[in-house]
C-alpha positions, 0 to 999 in steps of 0.5 A, a space after each residue: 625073659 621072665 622065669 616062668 617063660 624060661 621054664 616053660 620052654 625048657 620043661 614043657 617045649 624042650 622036655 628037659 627036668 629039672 630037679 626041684 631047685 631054687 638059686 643057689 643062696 650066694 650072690 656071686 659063685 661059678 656055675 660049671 656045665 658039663 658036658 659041652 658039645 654043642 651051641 644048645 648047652 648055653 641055650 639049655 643052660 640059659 634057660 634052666 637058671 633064668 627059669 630059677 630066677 638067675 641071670 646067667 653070665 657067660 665068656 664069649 670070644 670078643 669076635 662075636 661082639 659085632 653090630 647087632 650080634 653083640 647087642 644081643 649077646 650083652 642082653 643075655 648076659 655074655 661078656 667078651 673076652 680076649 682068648 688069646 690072653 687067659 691072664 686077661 680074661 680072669 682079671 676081666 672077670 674077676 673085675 666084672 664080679 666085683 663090681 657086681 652085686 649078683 654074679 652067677 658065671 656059667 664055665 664049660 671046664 672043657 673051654 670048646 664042644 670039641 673033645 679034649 685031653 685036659 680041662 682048663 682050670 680058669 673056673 677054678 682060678 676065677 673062684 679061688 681069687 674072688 672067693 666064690 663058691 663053685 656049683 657043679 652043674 650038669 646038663 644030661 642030653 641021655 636023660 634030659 635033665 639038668 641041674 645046677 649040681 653040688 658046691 664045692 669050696 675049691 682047696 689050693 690044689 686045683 688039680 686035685 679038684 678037677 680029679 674030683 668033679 670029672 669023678 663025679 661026672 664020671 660015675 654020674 654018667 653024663 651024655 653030651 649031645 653029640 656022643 663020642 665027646 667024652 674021651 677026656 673022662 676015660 682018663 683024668 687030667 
């Protein structure tokens, strides 16, 4: 999909804003997307950083990648991965960015739309090994804008970073699509 089709069914179909935004300036980098709770956030998400001009690479669970399913979800830049071994799945992708020239993984922290008590740290993993700056995105269904956030280099404390993005969502007051999905923000992990 082209970066104008993309911006026109997010702005003027869907009625998301967005802030004026071009690409982040690196190629390769992680893009998280809070919060997560239902299947429209990766459609939401998809289509806010094609309409930059970005092609967006996700984690999808390797189940979903059956004949014609997985065709599709390759094209729109998915790549499967086994869950049941998180070890494996950031050696995957650390692989798949290294042997990319442009590389922009999108990561909901929460790893599921279901509310949960503590956020995964894998993004932050995946950053520190590849060397790739973290974006701090956000998708807002109480005002219906989304961004790509701030950048954030993650120190070696990966606890204490994660303190600091749930802060900022927090005071930034992020809705989720289905509300009550935000229990993990009263306290932080």
């Amino acid at each position: 999909m082209k970066p104008k089709t993309a911006r026109r069914i997010l702005t003027k179909w869907m009625h998301w804003t967005t802030p004026d935004q071009t690409l982040p300036p690196e190629p390769k980098l992680i893009l998280l997307g809070v919060p997560h709770s239902s299947i429209w956030d990766f459609i939401v998400a998809w289509l806010f950083y094609r309409s930059l001009g970005g092609k967006p690479r996700v984690m999808i669970k390797k189940e979903f990648f059956f004949w014609p399913l997985g065709s599709l979800l390759r094209s729109v830049g998915a790549i499967p991965v086994d869950r049941k071994n998180p070890v494996g799945i950031t050696r995957q992708v650390i692989e798949a960015m290294e042997k990319s020239d442009q590389f922009a993984l999108c990561i909901a922290p929460e790893g599921t739309r279901k509310p949960v008590k503590r956020w995964k740290t894998g993004f932050h993993t995946i950053a520190k090994a590849a060397g790739v700056p973290v974006y701090v995105g956000y998708f807002d269904w109480g005002t219906k804008e989304i961004s790509y956030g701030w950048r954030m280099e993650c120190s070696d404390d990966a606890m204490a970073d994660l303190k600091t993005i749930q802060k900022y969502y927090k005071e930034k007051g992020v809705q989720p699509k289905h509300p009550g999905t935000l229990a993990y923000m009263d306290g932080v992990a």
